[in-house]
C-alpha positions in Angstrom: 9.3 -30.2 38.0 6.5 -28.5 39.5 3.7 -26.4 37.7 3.9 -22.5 37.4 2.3 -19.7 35.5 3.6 -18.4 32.5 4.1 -14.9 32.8 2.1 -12.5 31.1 4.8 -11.7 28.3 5.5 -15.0 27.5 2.0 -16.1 26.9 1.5 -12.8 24.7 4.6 -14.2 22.3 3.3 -18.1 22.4 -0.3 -16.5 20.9 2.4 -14.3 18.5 3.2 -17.4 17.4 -0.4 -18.6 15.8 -1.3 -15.1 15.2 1.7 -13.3 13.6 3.1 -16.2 11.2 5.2 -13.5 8.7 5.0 -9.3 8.5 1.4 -10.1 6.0 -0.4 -11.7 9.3 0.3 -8.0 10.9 -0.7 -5.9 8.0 -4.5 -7.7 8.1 -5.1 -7.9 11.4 -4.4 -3.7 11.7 -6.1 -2.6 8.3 -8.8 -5.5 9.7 -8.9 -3.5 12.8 -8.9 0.2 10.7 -11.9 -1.3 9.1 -13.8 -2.6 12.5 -13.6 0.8 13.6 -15.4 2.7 10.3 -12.0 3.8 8.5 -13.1 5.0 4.5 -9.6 5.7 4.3 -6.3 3.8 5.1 -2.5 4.0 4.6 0.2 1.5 5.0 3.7 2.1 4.7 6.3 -1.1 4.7 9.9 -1.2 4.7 12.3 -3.9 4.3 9.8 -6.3 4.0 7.7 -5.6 6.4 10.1 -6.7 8.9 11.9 -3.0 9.5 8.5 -0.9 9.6 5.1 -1.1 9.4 2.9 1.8 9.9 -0.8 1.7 9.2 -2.8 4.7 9.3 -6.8 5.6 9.5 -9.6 7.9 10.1 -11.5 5.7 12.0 -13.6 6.2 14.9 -10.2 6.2 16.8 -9.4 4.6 20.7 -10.2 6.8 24.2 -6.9 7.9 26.0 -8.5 5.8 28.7 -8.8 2.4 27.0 -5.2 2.6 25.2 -3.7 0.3 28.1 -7.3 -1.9 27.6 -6.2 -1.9 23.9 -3.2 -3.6 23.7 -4.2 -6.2 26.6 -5.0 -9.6 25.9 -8.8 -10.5 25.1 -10.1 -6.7 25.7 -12.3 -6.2 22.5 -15.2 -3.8 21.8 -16.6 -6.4 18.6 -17.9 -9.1 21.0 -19.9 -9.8 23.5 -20.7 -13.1 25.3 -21.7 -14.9 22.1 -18.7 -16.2 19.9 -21.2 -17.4 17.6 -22.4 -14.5 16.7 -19.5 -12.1 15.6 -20.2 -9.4 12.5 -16.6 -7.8 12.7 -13.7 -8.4 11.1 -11.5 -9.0 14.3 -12.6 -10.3 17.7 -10.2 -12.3 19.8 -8.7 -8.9 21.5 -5.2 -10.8 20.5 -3.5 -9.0 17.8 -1.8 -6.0 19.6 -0.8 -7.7 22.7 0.7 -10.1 20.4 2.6 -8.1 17.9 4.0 -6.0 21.0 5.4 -9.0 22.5 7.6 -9.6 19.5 8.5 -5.7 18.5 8.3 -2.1 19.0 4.7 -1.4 19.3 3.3 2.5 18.9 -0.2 3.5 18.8 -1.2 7.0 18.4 -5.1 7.6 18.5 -7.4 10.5 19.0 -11.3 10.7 18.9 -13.3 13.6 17.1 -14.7 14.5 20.3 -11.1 14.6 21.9 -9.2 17.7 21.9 -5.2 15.4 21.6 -4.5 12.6 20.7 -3.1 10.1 22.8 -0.5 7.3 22.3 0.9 4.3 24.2 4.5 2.6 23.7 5.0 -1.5 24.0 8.4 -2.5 23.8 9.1 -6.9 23.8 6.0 -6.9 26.0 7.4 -3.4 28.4 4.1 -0.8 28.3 5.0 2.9 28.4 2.2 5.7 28.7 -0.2 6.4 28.1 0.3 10.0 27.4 -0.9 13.2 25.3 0.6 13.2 21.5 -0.2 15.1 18.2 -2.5 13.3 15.9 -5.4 13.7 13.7 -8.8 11.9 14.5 -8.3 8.4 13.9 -5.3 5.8 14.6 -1.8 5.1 13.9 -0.3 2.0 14.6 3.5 1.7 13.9 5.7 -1.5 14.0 9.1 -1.7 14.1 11.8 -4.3 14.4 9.5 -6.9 13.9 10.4 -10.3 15.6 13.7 -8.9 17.1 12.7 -10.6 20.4 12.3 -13.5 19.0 15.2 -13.9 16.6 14.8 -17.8 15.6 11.4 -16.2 14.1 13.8 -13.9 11.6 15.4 -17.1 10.4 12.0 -18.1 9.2 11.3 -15.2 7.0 12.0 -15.3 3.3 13.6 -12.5 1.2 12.6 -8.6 2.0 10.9 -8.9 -2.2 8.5 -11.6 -0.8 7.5 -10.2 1.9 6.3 -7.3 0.4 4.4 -9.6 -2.4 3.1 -11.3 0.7 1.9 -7.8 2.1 0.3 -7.0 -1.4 -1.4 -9.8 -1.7 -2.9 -9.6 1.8 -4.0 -5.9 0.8 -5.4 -6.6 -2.5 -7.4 -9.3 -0.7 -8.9 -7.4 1.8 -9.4 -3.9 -0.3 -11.7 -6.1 -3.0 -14.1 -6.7 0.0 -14.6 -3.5 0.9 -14.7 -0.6 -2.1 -15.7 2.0 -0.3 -12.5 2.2 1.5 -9.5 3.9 -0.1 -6.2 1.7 0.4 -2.9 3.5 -0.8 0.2 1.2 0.3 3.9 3.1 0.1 7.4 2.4 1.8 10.7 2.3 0.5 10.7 -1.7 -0.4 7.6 -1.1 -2.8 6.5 1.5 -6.1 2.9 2.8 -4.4 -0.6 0.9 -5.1 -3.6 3.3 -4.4 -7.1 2.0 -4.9 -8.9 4.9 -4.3 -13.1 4.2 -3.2 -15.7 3.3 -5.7 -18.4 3.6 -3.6 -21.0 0.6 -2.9 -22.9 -2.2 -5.1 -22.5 -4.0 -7.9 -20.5 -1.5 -10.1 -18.6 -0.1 -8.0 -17.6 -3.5 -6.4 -16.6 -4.3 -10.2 -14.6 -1.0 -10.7 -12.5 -2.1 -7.3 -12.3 -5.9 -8.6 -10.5 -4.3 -12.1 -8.6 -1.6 -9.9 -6.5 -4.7 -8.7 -6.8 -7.5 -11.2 -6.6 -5.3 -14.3 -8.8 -4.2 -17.1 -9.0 -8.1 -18.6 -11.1 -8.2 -15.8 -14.3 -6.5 -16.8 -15.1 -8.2 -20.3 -14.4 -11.6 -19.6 -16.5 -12.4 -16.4 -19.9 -13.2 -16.0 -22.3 -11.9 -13.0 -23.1 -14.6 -9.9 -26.6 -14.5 -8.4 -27.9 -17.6 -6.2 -29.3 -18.3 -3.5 -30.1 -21.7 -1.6 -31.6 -22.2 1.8 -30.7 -19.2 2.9 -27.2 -19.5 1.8 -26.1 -16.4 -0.8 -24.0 -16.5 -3.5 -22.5 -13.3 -5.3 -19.5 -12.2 -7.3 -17.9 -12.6 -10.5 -17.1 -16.1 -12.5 -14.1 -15.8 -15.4 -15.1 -17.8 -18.5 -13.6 -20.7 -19.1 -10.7 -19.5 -21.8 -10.0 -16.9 -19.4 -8.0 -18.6 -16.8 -4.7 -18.4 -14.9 -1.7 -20.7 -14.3 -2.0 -20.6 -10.2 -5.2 -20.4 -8.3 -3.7 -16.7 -6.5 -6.3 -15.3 -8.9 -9.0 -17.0 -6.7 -10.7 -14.6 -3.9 -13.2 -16.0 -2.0 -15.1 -13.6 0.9 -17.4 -15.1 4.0 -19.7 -13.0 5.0 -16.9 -10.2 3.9 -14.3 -11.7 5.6 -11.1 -12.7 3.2 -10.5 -16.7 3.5 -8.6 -19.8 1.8 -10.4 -22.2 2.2 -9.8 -25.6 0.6 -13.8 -26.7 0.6 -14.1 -23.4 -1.7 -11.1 -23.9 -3.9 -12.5 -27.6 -4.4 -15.6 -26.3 -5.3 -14.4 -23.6 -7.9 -12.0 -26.5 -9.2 -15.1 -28.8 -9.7 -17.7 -26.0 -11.7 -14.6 -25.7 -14.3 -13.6 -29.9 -14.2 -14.8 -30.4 -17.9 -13.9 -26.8 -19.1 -10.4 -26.1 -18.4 -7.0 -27.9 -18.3 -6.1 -29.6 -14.8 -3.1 -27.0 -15.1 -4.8 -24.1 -15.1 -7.4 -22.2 -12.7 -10.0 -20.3 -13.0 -10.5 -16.0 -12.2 -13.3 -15.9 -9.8 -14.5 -13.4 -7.2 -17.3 -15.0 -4.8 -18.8 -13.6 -1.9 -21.0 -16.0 -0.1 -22.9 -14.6 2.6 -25.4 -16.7 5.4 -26.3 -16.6 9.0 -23.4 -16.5 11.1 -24.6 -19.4 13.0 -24.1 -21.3 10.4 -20.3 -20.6 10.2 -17.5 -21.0 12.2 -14.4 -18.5 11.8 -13.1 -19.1 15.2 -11.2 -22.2 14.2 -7.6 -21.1 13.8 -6.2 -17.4 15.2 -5.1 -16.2 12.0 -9.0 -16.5 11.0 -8.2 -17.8 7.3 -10.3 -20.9 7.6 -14.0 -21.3 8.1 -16.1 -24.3 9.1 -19.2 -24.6 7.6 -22.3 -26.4 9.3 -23.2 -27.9 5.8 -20.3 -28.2 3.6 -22.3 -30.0 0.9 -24.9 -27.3 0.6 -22.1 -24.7 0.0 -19.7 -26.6 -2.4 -23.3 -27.4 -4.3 -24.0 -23.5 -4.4 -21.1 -23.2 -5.7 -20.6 -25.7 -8.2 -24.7 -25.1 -9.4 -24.1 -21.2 -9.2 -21.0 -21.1 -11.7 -22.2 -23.7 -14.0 -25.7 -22.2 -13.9 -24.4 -18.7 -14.8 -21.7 -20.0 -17.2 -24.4 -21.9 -19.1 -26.8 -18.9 -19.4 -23.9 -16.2 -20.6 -23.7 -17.6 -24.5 -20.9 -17.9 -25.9 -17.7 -15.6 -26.2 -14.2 -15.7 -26.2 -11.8 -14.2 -24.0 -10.3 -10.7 -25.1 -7.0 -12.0 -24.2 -7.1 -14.4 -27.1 -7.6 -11.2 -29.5 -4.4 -9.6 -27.6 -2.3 -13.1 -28.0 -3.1 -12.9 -31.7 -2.3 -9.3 -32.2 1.0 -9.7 -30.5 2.1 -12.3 -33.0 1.2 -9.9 -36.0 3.3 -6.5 -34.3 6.6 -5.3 -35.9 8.7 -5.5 -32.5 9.0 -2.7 -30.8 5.9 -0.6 -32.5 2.5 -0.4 -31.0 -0.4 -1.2 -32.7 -1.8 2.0 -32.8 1.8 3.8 -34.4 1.6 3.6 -38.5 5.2 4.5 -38.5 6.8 1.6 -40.2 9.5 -1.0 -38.6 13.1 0.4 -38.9 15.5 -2.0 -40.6 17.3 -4.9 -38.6 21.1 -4.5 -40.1 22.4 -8.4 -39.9 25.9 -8.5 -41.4 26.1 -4.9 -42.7 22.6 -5.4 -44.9 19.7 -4.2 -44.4 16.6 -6.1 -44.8 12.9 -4.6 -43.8 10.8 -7.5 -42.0 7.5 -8.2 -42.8 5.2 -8.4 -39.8 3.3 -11.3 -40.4 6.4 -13.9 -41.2 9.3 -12.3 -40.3 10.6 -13.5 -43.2 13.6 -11.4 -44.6 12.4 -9.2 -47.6 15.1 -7.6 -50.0 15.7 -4.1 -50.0 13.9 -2.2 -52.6 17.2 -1.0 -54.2 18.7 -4.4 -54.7 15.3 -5.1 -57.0 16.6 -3.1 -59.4 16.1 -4.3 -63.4 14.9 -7.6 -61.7 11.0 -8.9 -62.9 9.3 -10.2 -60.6 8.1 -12.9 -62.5 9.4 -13.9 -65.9 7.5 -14.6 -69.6 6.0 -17.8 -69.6 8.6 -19.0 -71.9 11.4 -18.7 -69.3 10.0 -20.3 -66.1 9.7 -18.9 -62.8 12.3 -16.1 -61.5 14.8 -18.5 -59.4 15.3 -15.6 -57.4 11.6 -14.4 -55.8 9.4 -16.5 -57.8 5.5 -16.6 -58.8 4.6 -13.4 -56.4 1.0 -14.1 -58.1 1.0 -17.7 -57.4 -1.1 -20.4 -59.7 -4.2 -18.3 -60.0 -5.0 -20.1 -63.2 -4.3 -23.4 -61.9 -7.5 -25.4 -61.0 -8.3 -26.1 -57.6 -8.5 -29.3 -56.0 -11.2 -28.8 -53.6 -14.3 -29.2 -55.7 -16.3 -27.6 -53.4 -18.5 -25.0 -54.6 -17.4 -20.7 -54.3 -19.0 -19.6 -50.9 -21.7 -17.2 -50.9 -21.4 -13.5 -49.5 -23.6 -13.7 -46.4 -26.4 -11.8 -45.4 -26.2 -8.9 -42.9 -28.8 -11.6 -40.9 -26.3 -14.2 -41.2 -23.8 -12.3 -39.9 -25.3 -10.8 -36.8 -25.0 -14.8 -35.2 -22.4 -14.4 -32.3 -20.1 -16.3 -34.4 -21.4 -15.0 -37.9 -21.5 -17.2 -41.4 -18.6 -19.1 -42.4 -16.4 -18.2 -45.2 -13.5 -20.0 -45.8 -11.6 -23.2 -44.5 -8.1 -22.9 -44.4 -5.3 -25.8 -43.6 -8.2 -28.2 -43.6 -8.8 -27.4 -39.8 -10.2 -23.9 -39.4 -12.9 -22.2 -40.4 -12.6 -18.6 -41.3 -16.5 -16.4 -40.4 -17.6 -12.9 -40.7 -19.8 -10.9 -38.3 -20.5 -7.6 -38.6 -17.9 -6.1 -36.9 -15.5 -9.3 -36.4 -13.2 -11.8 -38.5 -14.1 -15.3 -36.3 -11.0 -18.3 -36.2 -12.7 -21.9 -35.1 -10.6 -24.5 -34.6 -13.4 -27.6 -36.0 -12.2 -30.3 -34.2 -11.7 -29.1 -31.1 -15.0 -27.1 -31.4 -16.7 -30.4 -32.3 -15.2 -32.5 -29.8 -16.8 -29.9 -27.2 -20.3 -30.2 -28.9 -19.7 -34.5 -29.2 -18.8 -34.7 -25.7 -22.2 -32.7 -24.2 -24.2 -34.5 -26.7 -22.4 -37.6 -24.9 -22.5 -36.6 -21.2 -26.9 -35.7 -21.7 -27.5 -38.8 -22.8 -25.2 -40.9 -20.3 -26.8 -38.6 -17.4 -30.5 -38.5 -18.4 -31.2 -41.8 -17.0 -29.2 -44.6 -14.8 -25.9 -45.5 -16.2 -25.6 -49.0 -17.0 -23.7 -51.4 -14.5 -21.8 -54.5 -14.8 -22.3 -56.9 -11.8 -19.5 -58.7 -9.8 -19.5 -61.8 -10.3 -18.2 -62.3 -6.5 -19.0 -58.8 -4.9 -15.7 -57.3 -3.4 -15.8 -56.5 0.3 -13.7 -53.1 1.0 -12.7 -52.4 4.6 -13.0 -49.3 6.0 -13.1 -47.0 9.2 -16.7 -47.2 10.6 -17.1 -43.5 10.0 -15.8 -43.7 6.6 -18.5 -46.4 5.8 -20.8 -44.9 7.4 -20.3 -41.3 5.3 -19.9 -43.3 1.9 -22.9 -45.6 2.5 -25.1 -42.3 3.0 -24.3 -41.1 -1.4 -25.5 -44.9 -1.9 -28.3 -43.4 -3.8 -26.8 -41.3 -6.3 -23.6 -44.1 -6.4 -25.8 -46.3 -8.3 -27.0 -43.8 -10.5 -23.9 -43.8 -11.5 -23.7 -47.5 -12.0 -21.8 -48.4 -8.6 -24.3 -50.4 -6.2 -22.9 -50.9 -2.4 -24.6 -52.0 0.4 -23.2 -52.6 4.1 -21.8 -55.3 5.6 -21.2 -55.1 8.7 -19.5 -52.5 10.8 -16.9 -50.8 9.2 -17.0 -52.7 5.5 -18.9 -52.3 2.4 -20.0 -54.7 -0.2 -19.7 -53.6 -4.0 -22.1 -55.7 -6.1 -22.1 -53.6 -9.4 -19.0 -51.1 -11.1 -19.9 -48.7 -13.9 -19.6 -50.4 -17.5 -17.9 -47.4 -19.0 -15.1 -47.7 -16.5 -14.4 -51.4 -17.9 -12.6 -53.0 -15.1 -11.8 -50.9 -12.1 -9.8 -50.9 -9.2 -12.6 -51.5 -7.2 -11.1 -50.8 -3.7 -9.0 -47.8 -4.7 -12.0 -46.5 -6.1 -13.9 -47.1 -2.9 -11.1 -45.6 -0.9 -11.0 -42.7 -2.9 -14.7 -41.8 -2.5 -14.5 -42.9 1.2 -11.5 -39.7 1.4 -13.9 -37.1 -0.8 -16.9 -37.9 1.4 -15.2 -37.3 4.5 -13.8 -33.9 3.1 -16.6 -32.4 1.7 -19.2 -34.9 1.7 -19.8 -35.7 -1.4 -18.6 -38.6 -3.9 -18.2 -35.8 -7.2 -15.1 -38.3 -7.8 -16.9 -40.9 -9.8 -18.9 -38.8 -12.0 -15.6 -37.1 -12.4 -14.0 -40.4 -13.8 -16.8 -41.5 -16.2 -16.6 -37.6 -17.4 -13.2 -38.1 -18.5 -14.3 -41.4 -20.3 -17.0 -39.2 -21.6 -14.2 -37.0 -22.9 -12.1 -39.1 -24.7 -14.9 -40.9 -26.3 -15.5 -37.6 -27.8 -12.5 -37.1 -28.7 -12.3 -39.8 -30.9 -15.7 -39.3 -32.6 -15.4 -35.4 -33.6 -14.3 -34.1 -36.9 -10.7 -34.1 -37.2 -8.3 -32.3 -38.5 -7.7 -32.3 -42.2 -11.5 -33.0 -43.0 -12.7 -30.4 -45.5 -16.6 -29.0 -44.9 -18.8 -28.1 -47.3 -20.7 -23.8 -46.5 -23.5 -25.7 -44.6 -21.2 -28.2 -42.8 -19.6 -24.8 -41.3 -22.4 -22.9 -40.3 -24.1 -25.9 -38.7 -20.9 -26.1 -36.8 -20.9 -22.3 -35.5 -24.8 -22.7 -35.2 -24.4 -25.5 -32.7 -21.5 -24.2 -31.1 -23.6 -20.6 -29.9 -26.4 -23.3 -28.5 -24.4 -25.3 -26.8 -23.4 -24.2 -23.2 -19.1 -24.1 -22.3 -18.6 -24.2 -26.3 -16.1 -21.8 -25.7 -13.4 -24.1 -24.7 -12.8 -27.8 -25.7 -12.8 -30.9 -23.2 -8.9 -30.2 -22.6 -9.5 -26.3 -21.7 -8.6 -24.9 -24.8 -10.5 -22.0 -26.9 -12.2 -23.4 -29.5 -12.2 -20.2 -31.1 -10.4 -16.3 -31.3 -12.3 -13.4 -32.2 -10.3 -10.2 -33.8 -12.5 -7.2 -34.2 -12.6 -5.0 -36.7 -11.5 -2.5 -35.5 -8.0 -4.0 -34.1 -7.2 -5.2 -37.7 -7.7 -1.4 -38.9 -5.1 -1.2 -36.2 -2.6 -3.7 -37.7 -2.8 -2.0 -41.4 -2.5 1.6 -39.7 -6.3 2.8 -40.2 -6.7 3.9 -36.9 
């Protein structure tokens, strides 16, 4: 065998290969381009998936008739110069349209505003054709079709023309929440149109774009991120803990405005939320972290959807400190989707809220029976009530057909606990208001001045038990117990080496090691709480998390879920009935106490239903 170049083609459609994984890869790298070159406006049209056509359009600064041929060569770019380290655009590598022409049918249309035509060039499996004078407004069009039909093994690969164009989506909702001054409209005949039209720049209007695309749940149940640390900036938007997601997709995360996944900031976002929210769910966050781009890598894999950091621990701290900082300082409120869940369960079917028109009868077995909207339990027709009382004299007993309608009113109460008071209009202008009522010996019924407040109290105690808990274990060294033989844990030099560097905060924690020898660690003392541990699982495991993100959050992790259940078993449970004070020291505690929203298992603690929504429910409004 002897060695040969590749040719030209060949080597375009191996770099296809890392850059254009699916019909999404092409989609970002031209709006990513569109956007290099100062487009406010861009246009994407898909069919079949992506996989049949792909035309994206702009008004950007558009491409000289003279550089079209430069354009669609391999590592010609006009975002960088001699210094990969340095890079401020969106694209870079001068790979995407060589590649993507090596694998379809590549047309690009583009004219200057100085330029009197446009001017477009033709790549067909790799085969250039023009340039030469076209019609076309200032700006570019770049049009793909028959993606991958050079390389048909690639088609094999793909997954159905409907995921494709999610896949496409997504990629475009990613990219437009970076950059709200742009309009995005995306149209073909596999899709029903998405516009995002611009909102302009800052805060706002970044917030306006954010609830363009995720919806208007968006807006009221976020709170505002603001830090900074050693020159490393942290901005965007944190979801409160009851406001949360079954898959992580609801996760953006923007480096220095580039769109990335990756896993360092997922971990982090997971560990700001470990105590808040169920291990099945996931938080809605939008972060933007910005620093000196010599402190980041992006040119670690083509696609350019992973980043390196230079310190990883300062940015997953960031991170977990920014979120926790701001979630702490936003009080206490519940998500508005809570409100929504309830008022779902109290709607006729099939009649908005807002309609006073009642339900029309459900006909089951040719009779017709009206349904009331709180139990859907069958009521009789008026005209079968007919000559019927609804309750009988006292001498006959109850009506066996509909009973007591009034109930025992005269029958004394077993709860001898005195008649609550009508509270102040002080009282109830607390976020949670004053209690009045307990029902089904578990929830506690309170009025604000515009709001009817549900509390679950044990799972609102457990949450207040289990910070009281986690201060008081954290405000000093935790207590260790020692080995009586220490247990020597072997592992990879490096690995000891990383782990031996947290030995410090370790033992804060109650877990003393020390080395011995190269490549081996000596543990001397185990956290009490833990009781007895697996002690070289344990060290394996923070020997892993230190080598990932360099940090050993695992074991603080483990005697917080300790932490939890202790506090689960010392709340107020269920069935326990409070006195008035008992209730409002409850709500008191719960608006000073930080992530009171949610219990240690990630459920609300509590539902608010304004007052206006039940004017709704009775037809006021």
């Amino acid at each position: 065998m002897t060695i040969h170049h590749l040719s030209e083609t060949v080597i375009n459609q191996i770099a296809a290969g890392e850059v254009i994984e699916r019909p999404a890869s092409v989609v970002k790298e031209l709006v990513e381009n569109a956007i290099d070159a100062g487009a406010t406006r861009i246009e994407i049209v898909t069919a079949g998936g992506g996989k049949s056509l792909i035309r994206v359009s702009d008004n950007g600064c558009g491409i000289a008739e003279d550089e079209l041929e430069l354009a669609i060569s391999r590592h010609c770019t006009s975002k960088l110069d001699d210094n990969v380290h340095d890079i401020h655009s969106l694209g870079f590598r001068g790979e995407a349209l060589p590649s993507i022409g090596s694998v379809s049918k590549l047309k690009l249309v583009s004219r200057r505003a100085s330029s009197e035509h446009a001017a477009e060039i033709v790549v067909n499996a790799g085969h250039v054709d023009g340039p030469r004078p076209a019609a076309g407004n200032a700006g570019t069009i770049v049009e793909v079709r028959d993606l991958f039909y050079v390389t048909p093994a690639r088609l094999k690969f793909m997954k159905t023309d409907r995921a494709e164009t999610n896949a496409i989506t997504d990629i475009v909702k990613r990219i437009a929440i970076a950059f709200p001054n742009v309009r995005f409209s995306l149209s073909g005949t596999d899709r029903s149109m998405l516009d995002y039209p611009a909102t302009g720049t800052g805060e706002e209007a970044q917030l306006q774009r954010i609830t363009q695309i995720m919806g208007k749940d968006f807006a009221p149940n976020v709170i505002t991120l603001d830090a900074v640390r050693e020159g490393v900036e942290l901005k965007g938007f944190a979801g409160i803990p009851s406001f949360n997601r079954g898959n992580s997709l609801h996760q953006f995360a923007y480096v220095n405005g580039r769109p990335v996944r990756d896993k360092l900031i997922l971990g982090a976002i997971r560990g700001a939320y470990a105590d808040a929210m169920a291990r099945d769910r996931y938080a809605v966050c939008v972060l933007f972290i910005n620093l000196p781009s010599s402190d980041v890598d992006v040119n670690v894999h083509p696609a350019k959807a992973d980043v390196r950091f230079r310190d990883q621990s300062l940015v997953r701290g960031l991170i977990v400190g920014g979120i926790r900082e701001a979630l702490s300082h936003a009080g206490i409120h519940p998500a508005t989707t809570g409100a929504d869940a309830m008022l779902k369960s109290f709607r006729p079917d099939g009649i908005p809220l807002s309609s006073s028109v009642p339900p029309r009868p459900t006909f089951l077995n040719n009779r017709a029976f009206s349904y009331n909207s709180f139990s859907r339990a069958p009521v009789p027709p008026a005209a079968q009530m007919v000559n019927k009382p609804l309750y009988t004299t006292p001498s006959s007993g109850f009506n066996e057909d509909y009973g007591n309608v009034l109930g025992d009113l005269d029958q004394p109460t077993t709860d001898s606990r005195p008649a609550m008071e009508i509270p102040t209009v002080e009282e109830q202008r607390f976020p949670l208001g004053a209690a009045r009522a307990q029902i089904h010996k578990n929830y506690i019924i309170a009025q604000t001045e515009d709001s009817l407040i549900i509390v679950d109290q044990h799972a609102a105690h457990e949450r207040l038990v289990y910070e009281a808990l986690k201060q008081a274990l954290y405000s000093k060294p935790l207590p260790s117990q020692m080995l009586l033989i220490p247990e020597i844990v072997e592992l990879p030099e490096e690995d000891a080496t990383r782990l031996l560097a947290h030995a410090e905060t370790l033992q804060k924690f109650g877990l003393k090691i020390e080395a011995f020898g190269p490549g081996a660690v000596a543990v001397r003392e185990t956290p009490a709480m833990l009781g007895e541990v697996d002690v070289k699982g344990l060290i394996a495991d923070l020997a892993d998390e230190a080598a990932d993100y360099d940090t050993t959050n695992g074991l603080k992790a483990m005697l917080d879920y300790v932490a939890a259940t202790m506090a689960c078993h010392g709340s107020v449970r269920s069935g326990r009935l409070l006195r008035a004070e008992e209730m409002n020291a409850l709500l008191r505690q719960m608006e000073a106490t930080p992530g009171s929203g949610t219990c240690n298992h990630g459920r609300p603690t509590y539902v608010e239903l304004k007052l206006t929504d039940i004017e709704r429910l009775f037809g006021r409004r």
